[in-house]
VOPAGU-2260 file (C-alpha; in pm, 1 decimal, decimal comma):
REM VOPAGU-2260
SITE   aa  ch    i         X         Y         Z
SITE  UNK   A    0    2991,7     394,9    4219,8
SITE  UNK   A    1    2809,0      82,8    4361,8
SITE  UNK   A    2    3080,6     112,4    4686,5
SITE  UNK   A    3    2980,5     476,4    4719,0
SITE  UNK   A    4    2604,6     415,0    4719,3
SITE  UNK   A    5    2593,1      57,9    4877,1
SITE  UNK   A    6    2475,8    -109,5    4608,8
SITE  UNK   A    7    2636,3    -494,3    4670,6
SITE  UNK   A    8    2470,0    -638,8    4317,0
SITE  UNK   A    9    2384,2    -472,2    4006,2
SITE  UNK   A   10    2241,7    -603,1    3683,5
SITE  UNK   A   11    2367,1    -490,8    3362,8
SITE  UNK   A   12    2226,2    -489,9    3015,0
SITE  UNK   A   13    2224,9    -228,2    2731,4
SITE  UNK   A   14    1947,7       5,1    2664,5
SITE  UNK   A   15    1679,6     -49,5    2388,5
SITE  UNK   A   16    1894,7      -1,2    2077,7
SITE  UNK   A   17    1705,0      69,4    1728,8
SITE  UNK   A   18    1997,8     -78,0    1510,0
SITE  UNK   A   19    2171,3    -381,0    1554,6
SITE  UNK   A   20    2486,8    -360,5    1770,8
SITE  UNK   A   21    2745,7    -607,9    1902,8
SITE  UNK   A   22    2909,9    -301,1    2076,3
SITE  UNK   A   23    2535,2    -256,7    2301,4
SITE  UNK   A   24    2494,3    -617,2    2384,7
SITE  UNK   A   25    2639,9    -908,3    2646,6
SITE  UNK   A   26    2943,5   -1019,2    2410,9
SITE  UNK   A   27    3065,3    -642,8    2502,3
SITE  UNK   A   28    3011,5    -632,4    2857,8
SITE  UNK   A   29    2974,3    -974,9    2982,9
SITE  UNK   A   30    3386,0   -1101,8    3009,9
SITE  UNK   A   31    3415,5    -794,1    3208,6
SITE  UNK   A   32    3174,3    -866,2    3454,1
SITE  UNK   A   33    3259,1   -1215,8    3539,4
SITE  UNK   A   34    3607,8   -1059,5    3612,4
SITE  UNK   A   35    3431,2    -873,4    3967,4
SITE  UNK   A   36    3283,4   -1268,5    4099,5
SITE  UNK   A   37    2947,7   -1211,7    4312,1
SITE  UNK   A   38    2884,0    -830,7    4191,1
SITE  UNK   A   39    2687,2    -868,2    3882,7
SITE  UNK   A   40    2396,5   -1000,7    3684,5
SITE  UNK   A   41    2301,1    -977,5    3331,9
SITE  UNK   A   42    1999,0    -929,9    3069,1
SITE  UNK   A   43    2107,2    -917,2    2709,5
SITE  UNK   A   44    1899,2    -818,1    2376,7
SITE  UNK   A   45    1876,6    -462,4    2373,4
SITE  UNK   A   46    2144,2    -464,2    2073,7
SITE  UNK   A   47    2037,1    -788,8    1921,2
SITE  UNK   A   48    1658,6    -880,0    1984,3
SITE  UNK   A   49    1519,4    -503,6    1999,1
SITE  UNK   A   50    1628,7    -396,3    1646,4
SITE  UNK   A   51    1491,8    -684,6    1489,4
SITE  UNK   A   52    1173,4    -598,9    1694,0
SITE  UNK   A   53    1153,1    -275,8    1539,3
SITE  UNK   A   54    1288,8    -344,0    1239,9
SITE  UNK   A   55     951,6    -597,1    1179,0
SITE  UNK   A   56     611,6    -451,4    1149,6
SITE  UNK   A   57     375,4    -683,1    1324,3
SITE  UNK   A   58     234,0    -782,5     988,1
SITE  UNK   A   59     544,4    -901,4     785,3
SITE  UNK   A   60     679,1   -1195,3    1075,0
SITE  UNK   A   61     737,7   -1460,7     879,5
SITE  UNK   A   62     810,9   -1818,6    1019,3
SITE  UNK   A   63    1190,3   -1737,2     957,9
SITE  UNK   A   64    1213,6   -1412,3    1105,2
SITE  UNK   A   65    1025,0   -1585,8    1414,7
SITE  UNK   A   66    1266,2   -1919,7    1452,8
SITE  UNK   A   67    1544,8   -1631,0    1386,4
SITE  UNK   A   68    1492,2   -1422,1    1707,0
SITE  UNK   A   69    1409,9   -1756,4    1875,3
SITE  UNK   A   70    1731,9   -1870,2    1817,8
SITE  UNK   A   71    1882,3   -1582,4    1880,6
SITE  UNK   A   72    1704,7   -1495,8    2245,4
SITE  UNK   A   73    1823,8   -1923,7    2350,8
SITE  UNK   A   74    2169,3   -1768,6    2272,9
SITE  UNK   A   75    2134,0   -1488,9    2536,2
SITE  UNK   A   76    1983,8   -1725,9    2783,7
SITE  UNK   A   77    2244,7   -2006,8    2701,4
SITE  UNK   A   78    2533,8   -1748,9    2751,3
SITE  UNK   A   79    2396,0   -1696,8    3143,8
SITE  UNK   A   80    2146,1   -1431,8    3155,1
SITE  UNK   A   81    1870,4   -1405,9    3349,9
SITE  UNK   A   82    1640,9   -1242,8    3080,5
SITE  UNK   A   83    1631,5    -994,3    2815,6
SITE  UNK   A   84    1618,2    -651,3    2868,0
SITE  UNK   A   85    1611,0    -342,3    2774,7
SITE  UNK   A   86    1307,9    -422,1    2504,3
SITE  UNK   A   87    1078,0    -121,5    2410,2
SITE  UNK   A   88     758,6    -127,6    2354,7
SITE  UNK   A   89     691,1     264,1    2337,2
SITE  UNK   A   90    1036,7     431,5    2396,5
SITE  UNK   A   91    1051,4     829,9    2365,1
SITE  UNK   A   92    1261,1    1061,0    2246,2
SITE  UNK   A   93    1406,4    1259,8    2560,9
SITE  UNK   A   94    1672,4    1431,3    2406,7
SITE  UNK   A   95    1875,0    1551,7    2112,2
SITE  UNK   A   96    2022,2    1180,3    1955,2
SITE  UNK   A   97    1752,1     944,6    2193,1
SITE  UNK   A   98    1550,0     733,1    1967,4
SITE  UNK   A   99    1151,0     730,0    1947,1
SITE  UNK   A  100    1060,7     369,6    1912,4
SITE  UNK   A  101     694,5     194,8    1905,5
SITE  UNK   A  102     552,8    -148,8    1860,1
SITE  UNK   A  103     220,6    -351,7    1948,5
SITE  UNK   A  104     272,6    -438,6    2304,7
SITE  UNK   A  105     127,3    -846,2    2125,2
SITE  UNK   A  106     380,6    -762,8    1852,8
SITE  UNK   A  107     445,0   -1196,2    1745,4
SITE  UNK   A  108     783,8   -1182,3    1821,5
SITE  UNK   A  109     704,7    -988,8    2149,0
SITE  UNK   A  110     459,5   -1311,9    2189,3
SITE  UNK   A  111     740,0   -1533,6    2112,8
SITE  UNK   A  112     986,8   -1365,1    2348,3
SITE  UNK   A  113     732,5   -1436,8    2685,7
SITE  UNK   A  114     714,5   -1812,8    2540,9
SITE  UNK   A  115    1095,6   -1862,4    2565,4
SITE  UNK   A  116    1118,0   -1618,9    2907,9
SITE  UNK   A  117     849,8   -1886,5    3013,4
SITE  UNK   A  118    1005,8   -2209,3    2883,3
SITE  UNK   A  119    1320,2   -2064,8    3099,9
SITE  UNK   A  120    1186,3   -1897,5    3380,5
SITE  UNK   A  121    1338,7   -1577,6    3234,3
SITE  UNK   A  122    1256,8   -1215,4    3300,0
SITE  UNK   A  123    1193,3    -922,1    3043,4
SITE  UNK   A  124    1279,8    -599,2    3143,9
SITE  UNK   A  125    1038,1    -419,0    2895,2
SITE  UNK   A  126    1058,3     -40,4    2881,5
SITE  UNK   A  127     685,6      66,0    2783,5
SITE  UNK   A  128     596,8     421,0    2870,2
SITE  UNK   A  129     238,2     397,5    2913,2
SITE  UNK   A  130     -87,7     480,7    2717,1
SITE  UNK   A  131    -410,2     423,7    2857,6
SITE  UNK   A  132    -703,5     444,1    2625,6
SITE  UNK   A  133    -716,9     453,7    2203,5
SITE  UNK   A  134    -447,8     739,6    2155,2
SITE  UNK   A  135    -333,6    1055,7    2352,1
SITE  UNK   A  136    -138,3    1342,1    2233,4
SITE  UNK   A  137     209,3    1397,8    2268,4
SITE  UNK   A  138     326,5    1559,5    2608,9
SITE  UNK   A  139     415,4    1951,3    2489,3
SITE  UNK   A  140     728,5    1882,2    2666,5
SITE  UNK   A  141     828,8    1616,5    2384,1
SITE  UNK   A  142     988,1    1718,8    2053,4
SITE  UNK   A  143     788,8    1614,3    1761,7
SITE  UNK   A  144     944,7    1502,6    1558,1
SITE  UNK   A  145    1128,2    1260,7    1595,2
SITE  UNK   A  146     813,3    1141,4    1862,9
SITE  UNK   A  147     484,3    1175,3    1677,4
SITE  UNK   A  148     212,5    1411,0    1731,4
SITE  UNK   A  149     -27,9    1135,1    1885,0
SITE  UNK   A  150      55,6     832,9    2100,7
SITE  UNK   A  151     -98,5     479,1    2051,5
SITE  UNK   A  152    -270,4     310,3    2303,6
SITE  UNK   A  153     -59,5      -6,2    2472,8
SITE  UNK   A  154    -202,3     -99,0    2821,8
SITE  UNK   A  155    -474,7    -341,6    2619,6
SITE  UNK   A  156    -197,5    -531,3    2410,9
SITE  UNK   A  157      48,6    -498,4    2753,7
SITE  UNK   A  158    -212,3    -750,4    2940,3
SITE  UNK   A  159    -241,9    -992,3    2621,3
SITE  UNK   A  160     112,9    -976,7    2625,7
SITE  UNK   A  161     116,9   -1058,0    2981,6
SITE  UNK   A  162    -156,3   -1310,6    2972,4
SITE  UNK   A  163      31,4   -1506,5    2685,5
SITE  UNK   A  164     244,9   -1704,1    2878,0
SITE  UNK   A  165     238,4   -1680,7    3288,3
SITE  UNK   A  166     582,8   -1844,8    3316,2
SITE  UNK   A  167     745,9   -1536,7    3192,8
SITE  UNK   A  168     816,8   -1274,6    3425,8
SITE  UNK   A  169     788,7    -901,7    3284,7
SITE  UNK   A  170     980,6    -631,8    3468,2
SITE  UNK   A  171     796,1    -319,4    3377,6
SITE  UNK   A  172    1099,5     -50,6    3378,4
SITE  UNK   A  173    1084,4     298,8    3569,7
SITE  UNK   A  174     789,2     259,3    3761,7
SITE  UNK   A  175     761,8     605,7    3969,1
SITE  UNK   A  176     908,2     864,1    3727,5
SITE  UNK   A  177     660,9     898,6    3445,8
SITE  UNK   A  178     664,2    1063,3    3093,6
SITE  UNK   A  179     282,3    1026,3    2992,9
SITE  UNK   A  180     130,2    1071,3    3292,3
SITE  UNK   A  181     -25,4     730,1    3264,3
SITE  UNK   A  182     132,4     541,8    3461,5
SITE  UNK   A  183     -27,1     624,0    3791,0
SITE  UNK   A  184      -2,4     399,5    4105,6
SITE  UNK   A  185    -389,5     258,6    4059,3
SITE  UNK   A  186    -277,4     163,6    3745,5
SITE  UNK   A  187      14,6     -54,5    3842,7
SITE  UNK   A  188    -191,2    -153,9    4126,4
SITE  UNK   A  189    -451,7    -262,3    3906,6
SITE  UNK   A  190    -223,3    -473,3    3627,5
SITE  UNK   A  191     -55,8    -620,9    3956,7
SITE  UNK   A  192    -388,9    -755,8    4054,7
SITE  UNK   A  193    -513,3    -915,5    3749,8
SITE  UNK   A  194    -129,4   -1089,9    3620,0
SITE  UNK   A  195      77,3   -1262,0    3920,4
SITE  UNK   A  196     335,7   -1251,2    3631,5
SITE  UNK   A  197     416,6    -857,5    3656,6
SITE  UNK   A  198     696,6    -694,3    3838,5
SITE  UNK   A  199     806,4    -340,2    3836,8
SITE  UNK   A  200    1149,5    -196,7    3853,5
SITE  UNK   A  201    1154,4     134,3    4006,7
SITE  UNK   A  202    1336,5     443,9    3903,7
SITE  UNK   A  203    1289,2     716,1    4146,9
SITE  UNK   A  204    1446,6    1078,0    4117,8
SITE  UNK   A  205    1496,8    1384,5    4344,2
SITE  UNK   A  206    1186,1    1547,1    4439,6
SITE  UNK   A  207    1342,4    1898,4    4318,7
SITE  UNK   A  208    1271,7    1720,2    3952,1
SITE  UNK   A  209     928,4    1649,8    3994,8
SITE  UNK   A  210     814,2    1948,4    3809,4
SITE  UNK   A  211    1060,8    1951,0    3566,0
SITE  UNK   A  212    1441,0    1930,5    3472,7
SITE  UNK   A  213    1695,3    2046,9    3306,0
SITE  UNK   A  214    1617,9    1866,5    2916,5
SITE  UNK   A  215    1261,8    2075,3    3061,8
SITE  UNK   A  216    1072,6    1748,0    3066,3
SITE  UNK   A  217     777,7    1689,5    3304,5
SITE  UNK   A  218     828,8    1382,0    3532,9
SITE  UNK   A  219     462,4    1272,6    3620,2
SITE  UNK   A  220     340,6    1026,0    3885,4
SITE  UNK   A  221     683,6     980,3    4126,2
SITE  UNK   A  222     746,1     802,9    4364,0
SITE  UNK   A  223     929,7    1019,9    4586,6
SITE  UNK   A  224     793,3    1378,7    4698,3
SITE  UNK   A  225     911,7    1640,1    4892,9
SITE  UNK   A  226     724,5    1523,2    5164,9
SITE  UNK   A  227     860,9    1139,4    5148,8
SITE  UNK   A  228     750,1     861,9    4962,4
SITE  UNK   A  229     409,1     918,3    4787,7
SITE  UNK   A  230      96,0     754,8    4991,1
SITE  UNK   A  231     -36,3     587,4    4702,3
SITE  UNK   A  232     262,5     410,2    4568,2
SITE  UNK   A  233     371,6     294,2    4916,2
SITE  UNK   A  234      -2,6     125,7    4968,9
SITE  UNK   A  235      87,2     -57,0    4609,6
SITE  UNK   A  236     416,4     -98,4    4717,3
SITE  UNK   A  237     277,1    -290,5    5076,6
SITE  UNK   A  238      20,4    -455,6    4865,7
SITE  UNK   A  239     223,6    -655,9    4644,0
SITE  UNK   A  240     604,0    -688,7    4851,5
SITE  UNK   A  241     729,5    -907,0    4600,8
SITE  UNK   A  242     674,9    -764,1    4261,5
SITE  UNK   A  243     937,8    -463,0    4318,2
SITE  UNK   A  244    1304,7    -425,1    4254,5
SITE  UNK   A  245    1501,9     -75,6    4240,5
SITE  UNK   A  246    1631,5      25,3    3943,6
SITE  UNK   A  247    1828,2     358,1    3955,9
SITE  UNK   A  248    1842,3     352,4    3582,1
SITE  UNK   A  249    2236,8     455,7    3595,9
SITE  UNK   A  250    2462,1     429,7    3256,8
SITE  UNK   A  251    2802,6     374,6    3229,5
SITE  UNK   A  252    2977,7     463,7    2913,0
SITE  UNK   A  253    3273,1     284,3    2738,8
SITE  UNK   A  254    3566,6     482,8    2608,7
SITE  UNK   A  255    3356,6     438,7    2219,1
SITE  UNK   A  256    3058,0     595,7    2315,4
SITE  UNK   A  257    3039,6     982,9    2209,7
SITE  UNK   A  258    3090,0    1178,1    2500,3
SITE  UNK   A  259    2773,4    1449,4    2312,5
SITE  UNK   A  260    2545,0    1138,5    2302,8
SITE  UNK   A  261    2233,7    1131,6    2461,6
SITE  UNK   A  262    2350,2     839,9    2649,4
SITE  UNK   A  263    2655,0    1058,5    2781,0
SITE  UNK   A  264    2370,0    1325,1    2882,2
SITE  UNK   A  265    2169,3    1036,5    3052,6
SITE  UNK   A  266    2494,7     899,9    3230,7
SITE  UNK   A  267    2516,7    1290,8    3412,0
SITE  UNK   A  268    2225,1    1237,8    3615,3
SITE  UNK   A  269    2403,0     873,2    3770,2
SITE  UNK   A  270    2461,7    1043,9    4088,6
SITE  UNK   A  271    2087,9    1168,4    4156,3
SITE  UNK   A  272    1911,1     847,2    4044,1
SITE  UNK   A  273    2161,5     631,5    4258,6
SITE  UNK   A  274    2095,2     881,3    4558,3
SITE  UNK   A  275    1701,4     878,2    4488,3
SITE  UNK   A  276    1722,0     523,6    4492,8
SITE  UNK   A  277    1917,3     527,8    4846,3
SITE  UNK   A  278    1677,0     788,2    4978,2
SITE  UNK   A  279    1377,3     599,0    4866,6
SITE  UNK   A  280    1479,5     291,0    5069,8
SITE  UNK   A  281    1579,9     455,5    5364,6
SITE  UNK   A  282    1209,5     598,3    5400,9
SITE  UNK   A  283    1022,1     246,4    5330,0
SITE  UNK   A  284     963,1      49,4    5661,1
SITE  UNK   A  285    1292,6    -187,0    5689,4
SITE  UNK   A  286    1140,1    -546,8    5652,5
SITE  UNK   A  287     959,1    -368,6    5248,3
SITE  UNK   A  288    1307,8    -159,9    5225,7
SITE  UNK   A  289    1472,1    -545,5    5232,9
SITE  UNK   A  290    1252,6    -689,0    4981,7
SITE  UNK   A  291    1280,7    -423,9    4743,6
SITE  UNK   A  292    1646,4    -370,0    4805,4
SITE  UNK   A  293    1757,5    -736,4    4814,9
SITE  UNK   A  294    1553,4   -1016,8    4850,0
SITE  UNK   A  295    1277,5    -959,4    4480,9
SITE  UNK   A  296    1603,3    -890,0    4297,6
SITE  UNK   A  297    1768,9   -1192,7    4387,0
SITE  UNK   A  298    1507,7   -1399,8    4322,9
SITE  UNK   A  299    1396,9   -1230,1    3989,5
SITE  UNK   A  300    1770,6   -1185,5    3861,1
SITE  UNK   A  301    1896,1   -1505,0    3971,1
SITE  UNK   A  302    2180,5   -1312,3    4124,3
């Protein structure tokens, strides 16, 4: 798949799991990928450090459960990844079998992950799908349950989170497809302004899905339009050159994962998002294309 698209580097790391599992984090994946030399990167915690993220209300961190994840994030970086990643803050339910998760954006051990990404230089690759404001309700589009009726606020607790520890680089996931119609260019624009510390991975899809799809979800803000790339991402896009990578947002399923899953309905689409992605780059000017493409990744991912 990365041959048939040109992708020369990709880097791997589970999704934001609610339950612990060894079978959705770097033990799993990582022998395999030092087999292909020069082809891969790697985040890890989306099995280990998310579960006990969402497994601890904000409120009942003691000084165990903190020195616990700790230890247990210097692991991942120890064992050669760049960061940690995929970490929800609000994650929603998309389809049949997809989890609805939510924390605090300053959950404490969301605090304590940006001081050991900034002790190390690391990167987060946080999945937050964005709430401006108090509350808002529930896209129609969204089952409820298993999301909720009404949607917390994060953008607030985002820029403490943020502001904690500048070190720590936070890769805000699927920037350019959006779910709450929150996150708007201005408002990456905006976050990018105020915290040097922010990146954004992108996840453009086809334009023919910008109204809808096939689960019959709206996709909100994107990047890509019929008519080309959207005029007021590409002036945040030329405004800050070095706080973008692509991310097609592409899954790739091992023999054990059930082939009904929502991750197995996720991994359908690979061949859209990893042609969106291509299409996107082709229609930035080449020397932003080469950033974006290449040159923010490498630096970011340490790849």
């Amino acid at each position: 798949e990365m041959d048939a698209f040109g992708v020369g580097t990709a880097v791997v790391f589970p999704p934001p799991i609610p339950r612990p599992s060894v079978a959705f984090d770097y033990p799993a994946y990582v022998p395999e990928l030092r087999r292909h030399s020069g082809r891969f990167g790697f985040l890890g915690g989306g099995g280990f450090l998310n579960p006990l993220l969402h497994g601890t209300r904000a409120a009942n961190v003691t000084p165990e459960i903190r020195r616990r994840f700790i230890e247990t994030a210097t692991r991942i970086l120890d064992a050669g990844a760049a960061g940690f990643g995929e970490i929800a803050v609000l994650h929603l339910s998309l389809v049949p079998h997809h989890p609805f998760e939510e924390v605090p954006a300053d959950h404490p051990l969301l605090l304590a992950l940006v001081e050991v990404a900034g002790a190390r230089q690391a990167v987060i690759d946080l999945h937050m799908d964005a709430v401006v404001g108090a509350s808002m309700p529930t896209p129609p589009t969204l089952r409820v349950p298993p999301n909720p009726p009404t949607l917390k606020g994060n953008v607030a607790g985002f820029e403490r989170l943020l502001a904690h520890h500048r070190g720590a680089r936070i890769a805000w996931a699927h920037g350019g497809s959006d779910k709450t119609g929150h996150m708007t260019a201005d408002l990456v624009g905006r976050l990018m302004d105020r915290h040097p510390n922010l990146y954004m991975s992108l996840r453009p899809v086809p334009p023919d899905l910008d109204a809808g799809n096939r689960q019959g979800l709206r996709i909100r803000n994107p990047i890509l339009t019929a008519s080309g790339v959207d005029a007021d991402w590409l002036a945040v896009l030329r405004r800050h050159p070095d706080r973008f990578v692509m991310g097609a947002d592409t899954f790739f399923l091992g023999e054990s994962v059930r082939a009904s899953g929502a991750l197995a309905t996720f991994s359908a689409g690979n061949e859209s998002r990893l042609r969106a992605a291509a299409d996107l780059l082709s229609l930035l000017p080449p020397d932003l294309a080469r950033r974006i493409g290449v040159e923010n990744a490498a630096r970011l991912y340490k790849v």
